[in-house]
C-alpha positions in Angstrom: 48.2 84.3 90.8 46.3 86.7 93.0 46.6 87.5 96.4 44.2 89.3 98.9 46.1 91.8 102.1 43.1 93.6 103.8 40.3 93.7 101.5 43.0 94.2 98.4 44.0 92.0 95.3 47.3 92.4 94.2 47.9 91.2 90.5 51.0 89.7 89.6 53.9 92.8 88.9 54.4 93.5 85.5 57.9 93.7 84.1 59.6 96.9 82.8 59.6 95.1 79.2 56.2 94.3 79.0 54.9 97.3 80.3 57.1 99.3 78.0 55.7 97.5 75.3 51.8 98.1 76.2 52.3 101.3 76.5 54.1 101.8 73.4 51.1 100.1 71.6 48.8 102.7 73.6 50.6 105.5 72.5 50.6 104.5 69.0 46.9 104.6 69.2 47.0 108.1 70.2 50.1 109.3 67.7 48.0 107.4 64.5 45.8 110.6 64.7 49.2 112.3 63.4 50.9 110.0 61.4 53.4 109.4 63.9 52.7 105.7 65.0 55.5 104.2 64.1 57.6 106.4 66.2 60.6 104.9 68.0 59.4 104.8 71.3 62.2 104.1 74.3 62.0 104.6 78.1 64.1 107.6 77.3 61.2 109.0 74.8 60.1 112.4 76.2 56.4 113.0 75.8 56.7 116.8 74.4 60.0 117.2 72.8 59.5 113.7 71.1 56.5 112.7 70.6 54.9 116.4 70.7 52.2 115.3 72.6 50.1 118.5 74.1 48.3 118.4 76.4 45.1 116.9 75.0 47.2 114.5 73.9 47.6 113.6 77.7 44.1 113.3 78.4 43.6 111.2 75.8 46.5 109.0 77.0 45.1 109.0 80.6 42.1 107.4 79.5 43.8 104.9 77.2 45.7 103.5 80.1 42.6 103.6 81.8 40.9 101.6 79.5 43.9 99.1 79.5 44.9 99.2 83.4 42.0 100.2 84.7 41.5 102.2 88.0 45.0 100.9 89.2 47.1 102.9 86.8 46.1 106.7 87.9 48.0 108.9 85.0 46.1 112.4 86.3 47.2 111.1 89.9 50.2 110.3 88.5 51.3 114.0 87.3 48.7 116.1 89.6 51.6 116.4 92.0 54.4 117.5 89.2 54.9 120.9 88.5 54.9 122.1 84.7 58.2 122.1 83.9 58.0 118.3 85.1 55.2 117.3 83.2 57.0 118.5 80.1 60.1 116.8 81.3 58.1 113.2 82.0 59.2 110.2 79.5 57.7 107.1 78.8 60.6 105.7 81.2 58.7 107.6 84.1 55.4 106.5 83.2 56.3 102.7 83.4 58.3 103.2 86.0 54.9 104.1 87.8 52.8 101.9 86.0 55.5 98.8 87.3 55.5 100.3 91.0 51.7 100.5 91.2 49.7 97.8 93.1 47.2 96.3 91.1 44.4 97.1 93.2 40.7 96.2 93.2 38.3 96.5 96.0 37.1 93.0 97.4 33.4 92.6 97.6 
């Protein structure tokens, strides 16, 4: 069920275990190119010392999630803020932690 607060809808939240889950599936898309999709992929997976992922890689990522979330799940807003030794710090546990905290938001015509 949707809801609409001040020309917003908010989507039902998504839970940690079904987020974790779509965004293991979109980061197998982008690992395939390497071999590497069937990784184990945890909240605790680090996105450059475990899965390598440069930062191409990222881009690539951001518009996966893009595609899937669409214009609610910001991963370049997500990590503009971070410095570098952040970003190579982030896990998969950070991004759907973000991904779970973000208001599914769509402009009301």
């Amino acid at each position: 069920m949707t809801t609409e607060l001040e020309g917003v809808v908010r989507l039902p939240a998504r839970d940690e275990t079904t987020v974790l889950a779509d965004i293991s599936a979109i980061l197998r898309t982008v690992l395939e190119e390497y071999g590497l999709d069937d990784a184990d992929i945890t909240l605790e997976t680090s996105f450059h010392d475990d899965l390598e992922l440069e930062s191409i890689d990222l881009v690539t990522l951001s518009a996966r999630l893009r595609e899937f979330y669409g214009e609610r799940v910001n991963f370049a807003a997500f990590i503009a803020d971070r410095g570098l030794e952040e970003i190579i710090a982030l896990t998969v546990g950070d991004l759907v932690g973000h991904v779970v905290d973000s208001p599914a938001v769509a402009e009301v015509s």
